[in-house]
C-alpha positions in Angstrom: 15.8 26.0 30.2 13.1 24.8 27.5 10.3 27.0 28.9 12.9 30.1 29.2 14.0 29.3 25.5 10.2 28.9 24.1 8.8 32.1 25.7 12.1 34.2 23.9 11.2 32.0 20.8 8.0 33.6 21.0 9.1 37.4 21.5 11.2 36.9 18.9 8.2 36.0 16.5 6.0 38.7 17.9 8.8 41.0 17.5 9.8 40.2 13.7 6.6 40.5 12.8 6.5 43.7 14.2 9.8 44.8 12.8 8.2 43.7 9.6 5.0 45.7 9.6 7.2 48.5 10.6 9.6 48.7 7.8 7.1 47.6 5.2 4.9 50.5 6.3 7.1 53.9 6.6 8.3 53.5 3.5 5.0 53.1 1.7 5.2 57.2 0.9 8.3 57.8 -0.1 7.1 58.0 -4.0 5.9 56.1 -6.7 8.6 53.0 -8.0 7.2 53.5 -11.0 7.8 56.6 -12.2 11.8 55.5 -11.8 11.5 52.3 -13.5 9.5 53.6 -16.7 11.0 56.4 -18.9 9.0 59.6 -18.6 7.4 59.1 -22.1 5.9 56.0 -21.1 1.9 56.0 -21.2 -0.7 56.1 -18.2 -1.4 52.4 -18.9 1.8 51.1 -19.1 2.2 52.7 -15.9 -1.3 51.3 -14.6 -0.2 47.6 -15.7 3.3 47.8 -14.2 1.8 49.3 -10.6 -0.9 46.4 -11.3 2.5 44.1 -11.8 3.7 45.0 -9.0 0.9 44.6 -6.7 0.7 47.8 -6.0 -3.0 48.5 -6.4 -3.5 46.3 -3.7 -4.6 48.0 -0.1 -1.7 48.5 2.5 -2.5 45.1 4.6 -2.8 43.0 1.6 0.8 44.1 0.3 1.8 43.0 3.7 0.2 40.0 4.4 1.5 39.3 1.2 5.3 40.5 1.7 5.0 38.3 5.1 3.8 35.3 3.6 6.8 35.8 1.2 9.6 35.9 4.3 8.4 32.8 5.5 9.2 31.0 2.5 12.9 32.7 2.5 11.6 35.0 -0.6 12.1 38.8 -0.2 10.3 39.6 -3.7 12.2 41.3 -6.6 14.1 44.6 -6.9 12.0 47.5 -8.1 14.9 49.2 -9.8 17.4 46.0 -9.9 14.8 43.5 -11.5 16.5 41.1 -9.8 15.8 38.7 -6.6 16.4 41.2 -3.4 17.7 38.1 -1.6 20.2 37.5 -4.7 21.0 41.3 -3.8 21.6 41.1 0.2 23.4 37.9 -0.4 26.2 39.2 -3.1 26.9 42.6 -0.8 26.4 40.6 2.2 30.2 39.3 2.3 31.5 42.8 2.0 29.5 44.6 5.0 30.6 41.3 6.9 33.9 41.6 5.8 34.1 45.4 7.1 32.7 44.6 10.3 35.0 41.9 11.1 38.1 43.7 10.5 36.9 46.5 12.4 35.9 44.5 15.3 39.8 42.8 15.0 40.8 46.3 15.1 39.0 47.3 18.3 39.9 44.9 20.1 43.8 44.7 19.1 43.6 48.6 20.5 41.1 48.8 22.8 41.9 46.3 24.9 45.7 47.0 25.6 44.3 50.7 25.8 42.0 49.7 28.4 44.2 47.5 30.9 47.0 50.4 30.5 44.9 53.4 31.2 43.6 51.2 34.1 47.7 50.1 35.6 49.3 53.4 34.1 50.6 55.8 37.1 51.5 58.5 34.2 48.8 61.3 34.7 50.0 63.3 31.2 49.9 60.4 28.9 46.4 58.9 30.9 44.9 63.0 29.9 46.2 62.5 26.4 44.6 59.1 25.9 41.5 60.1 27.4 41.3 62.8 25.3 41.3 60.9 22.1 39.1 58.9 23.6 36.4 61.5 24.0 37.5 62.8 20.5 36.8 59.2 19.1 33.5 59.5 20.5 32.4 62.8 19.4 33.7 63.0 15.8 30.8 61.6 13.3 31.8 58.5 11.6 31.1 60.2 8.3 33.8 63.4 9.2 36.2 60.7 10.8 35.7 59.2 7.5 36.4 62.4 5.4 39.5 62.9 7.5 41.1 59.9 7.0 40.2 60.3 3.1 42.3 63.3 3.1 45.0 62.5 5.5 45.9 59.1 4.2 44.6 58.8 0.3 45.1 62.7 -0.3 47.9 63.8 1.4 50.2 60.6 1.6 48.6 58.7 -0.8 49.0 55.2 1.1 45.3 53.5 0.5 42.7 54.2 -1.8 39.7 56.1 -0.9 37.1 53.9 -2.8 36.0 50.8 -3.5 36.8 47.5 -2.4 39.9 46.4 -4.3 40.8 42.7 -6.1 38.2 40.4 -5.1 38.5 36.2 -4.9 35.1 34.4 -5.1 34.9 31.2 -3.2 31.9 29.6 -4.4 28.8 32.2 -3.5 31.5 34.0 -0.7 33.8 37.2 -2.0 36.5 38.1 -0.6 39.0 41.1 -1.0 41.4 39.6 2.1 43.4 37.5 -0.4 45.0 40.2 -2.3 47.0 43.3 -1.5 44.6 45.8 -3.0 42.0 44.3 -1.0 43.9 45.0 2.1 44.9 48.4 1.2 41.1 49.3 0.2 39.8 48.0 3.9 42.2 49.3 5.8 40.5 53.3 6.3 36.6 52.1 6.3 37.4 49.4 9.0 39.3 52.1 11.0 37.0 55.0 10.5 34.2 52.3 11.8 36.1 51.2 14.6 36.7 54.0 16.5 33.8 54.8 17.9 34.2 50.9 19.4 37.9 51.5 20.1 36.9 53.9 22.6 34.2 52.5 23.7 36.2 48.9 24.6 39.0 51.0 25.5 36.7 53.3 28.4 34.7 50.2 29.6 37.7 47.9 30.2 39.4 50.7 31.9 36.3 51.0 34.4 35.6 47.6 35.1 39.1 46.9 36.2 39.3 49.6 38.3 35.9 49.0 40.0 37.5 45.0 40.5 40.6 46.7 41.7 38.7 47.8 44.6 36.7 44.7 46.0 38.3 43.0 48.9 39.2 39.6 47.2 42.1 42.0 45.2 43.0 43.9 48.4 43.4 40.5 50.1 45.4 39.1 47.1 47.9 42.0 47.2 47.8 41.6 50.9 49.0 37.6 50.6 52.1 39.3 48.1 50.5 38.3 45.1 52.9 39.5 42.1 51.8 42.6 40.2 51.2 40.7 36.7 48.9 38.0 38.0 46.9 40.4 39.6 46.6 42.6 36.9 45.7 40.1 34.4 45.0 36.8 35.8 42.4 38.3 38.3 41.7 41.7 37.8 41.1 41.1 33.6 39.4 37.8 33.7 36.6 38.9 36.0 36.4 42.6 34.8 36.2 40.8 30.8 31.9 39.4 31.4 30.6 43.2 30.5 33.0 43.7 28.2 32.2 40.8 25.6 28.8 40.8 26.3 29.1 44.8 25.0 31.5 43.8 22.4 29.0 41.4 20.9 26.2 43.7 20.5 28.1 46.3 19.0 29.2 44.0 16.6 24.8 44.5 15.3 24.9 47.7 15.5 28.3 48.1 13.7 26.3 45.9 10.8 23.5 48.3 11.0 25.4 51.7 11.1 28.0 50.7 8.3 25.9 52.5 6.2 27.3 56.0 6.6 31.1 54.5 6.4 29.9 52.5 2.8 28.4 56.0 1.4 31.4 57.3 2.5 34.0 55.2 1.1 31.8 53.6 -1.7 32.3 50.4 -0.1 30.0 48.1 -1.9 28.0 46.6 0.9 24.6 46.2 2.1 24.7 49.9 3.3 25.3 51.4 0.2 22.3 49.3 -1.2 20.2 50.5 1.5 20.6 54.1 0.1 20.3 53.5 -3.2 17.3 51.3 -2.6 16.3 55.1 -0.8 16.6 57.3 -4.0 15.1 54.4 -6.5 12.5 54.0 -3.9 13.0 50.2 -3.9 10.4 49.1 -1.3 11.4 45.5 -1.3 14.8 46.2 -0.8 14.5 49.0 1.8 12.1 46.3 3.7 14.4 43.6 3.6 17.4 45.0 4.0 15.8 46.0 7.9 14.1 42.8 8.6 17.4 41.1 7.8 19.3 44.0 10.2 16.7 44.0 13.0 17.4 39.9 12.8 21.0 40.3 13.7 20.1 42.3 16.5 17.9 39.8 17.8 19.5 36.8 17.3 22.7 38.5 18.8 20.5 39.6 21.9 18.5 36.3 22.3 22.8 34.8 22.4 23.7 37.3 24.9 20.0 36.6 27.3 20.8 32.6 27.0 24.3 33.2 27.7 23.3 34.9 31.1 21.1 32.6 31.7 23.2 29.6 31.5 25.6 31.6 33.9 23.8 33.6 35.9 22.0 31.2 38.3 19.2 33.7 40.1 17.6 33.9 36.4 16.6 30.1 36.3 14.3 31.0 38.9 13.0 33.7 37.6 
């Protein structure tokens, strides 16, 4: 267990460091910062001293070593355009992206799952077509046109929720939160649902298959054989072994839903650390850009390092591997 957790330990070094040369990179010729931090009648030398300021007139690899030695030591430099520490910046949207995520993941699985199990038990062949349908229509539609839709449907049309921004906010210590008032509720209600369901189907198809592919192994047939009732079968059996796949899906969507929350911020103008991504994009805000993927690419590894030790604490043919 030590050895298997040192060597992933090490991957996941190699690989940040990667991640890091990455993002610090492809964004290095995107534009100058400068010319949208000074007004246009500023002079050639104040320009020269900022860009000197900002290390900037150092090569590439220096910038980077420099940026690295920076991460290690928890500082992710200051905002071009925000003059203010980018850490200070991820860490005040942070609450709202996680905020989003987490009711959309509540979401998914509050409808997925029964979904998933019915569609599996369900002997009705027109209502099975009509929920497999909106299943593939969940998957096809763009998040940013399910977004639009909902917009129009529910804030245009009826008028129930808002279409922007994130409501009445509660700050508990250096957390915000919009949960604790009724504004905030109404404001997350469409983002979290036009983010969810791409996952709603997704939980919704997979559950569906893996209970169906238990339903025909031989330990079922034999159960339904011995007269098992219908209900245990279903759920204390059939569920609990088809559910392994499913969480282990489930929790690395819940990265990626992190990552791509970008498009459903822009759209909704939810103030999280996807709409600073993109305006870190037009102000070409390097150190923002950078750290706002070093700190997403993190997730995503720390969420697949759980998932790989997670297996391998179950899974017993990968401790001798």
């Amino acid at each position: 267990m030590v050895g298997y957790l040192i060597r992933r330990l090490v991957q996941v070094a190699f690989l940040m460091l990667a991640v890091a040369f990455i993002s610090f990179s492809m964004f290095q010729y995107l534009g100058d910062p400068v010319n949208n931090m000074l007004p246009e009648s500023a002079t050639q030398a104040e320009r020269e001293a900022l860009r000197s300021k900002l290390g900037l007139t150092d090569p590439m690899l220096m910038q980077f070593w420099h940026f690295v030695v920076r991460l290690c030591h928890g500082d992710f430099g200051i905002s071009y355009y925000n003059q203010v520490d980018v850490f200070h910046l991820i860490l005040e949207r942070l609450p709202a992206t996680l905020e989003l995520v987490a009711v959309a993941v509540v979401i998914s699985l509050l409808v997925g799952f029964p979904l998933g199990v019915w569609s599996a038990i369900s002997k009705n062949r027109f209502l099975l077509s009509l929920v497999q349908f909106l299943s593939l229509l969940g998957v096809s539609l763009p998040s940013f046109l399910m977004g639009i839709l909902l917009i129009i449907v529910f804030s245009v049309w009826l008028g129930w929720f808002p279409s922007s921004g994130r409501g009445v906010t509660t700050h508990l210590g250096y957390w915000s939160t919009g949960l604790l008032s009724v504004s905030g509720w109404r404001s997350i209600v469409l983002p979290a649902l036009s983010l969810a369901m791409f996952m709603i189907t997704l939980i919704m198809r997979l559950v569906r298959s893996e209970m169906l592919e238990v339903m025909r192994t031989d330990y079922i047939k034999f159960a339904k054989a011995r007269g098992v009732k219908t209900r245990s079968l279903y759920f204390r059996h059939a569920l609990r072994n088809a559910l392994l796949p499913v969480v282990t899906i489930v929790g690395l969507q819940i990265g990626g839903l992190i990552a791509f929350a970008i498009v459903t911020e822009t759209v909704f103008q939810w103030p999280g650390m996807g709409l600073l991504f993109i305006q870190a994009i037009n102000y070409v805000d390097i150190p923002v850009i950078s750290a706002y993927l070093v700190f997403i690419s993190l997730i995503f590894i720390v969420i697949n390092t759980s998932v790989d030790l997670l297996y391998y604490l179950i899974d017993p043919r990968m401790k001798k591997s």
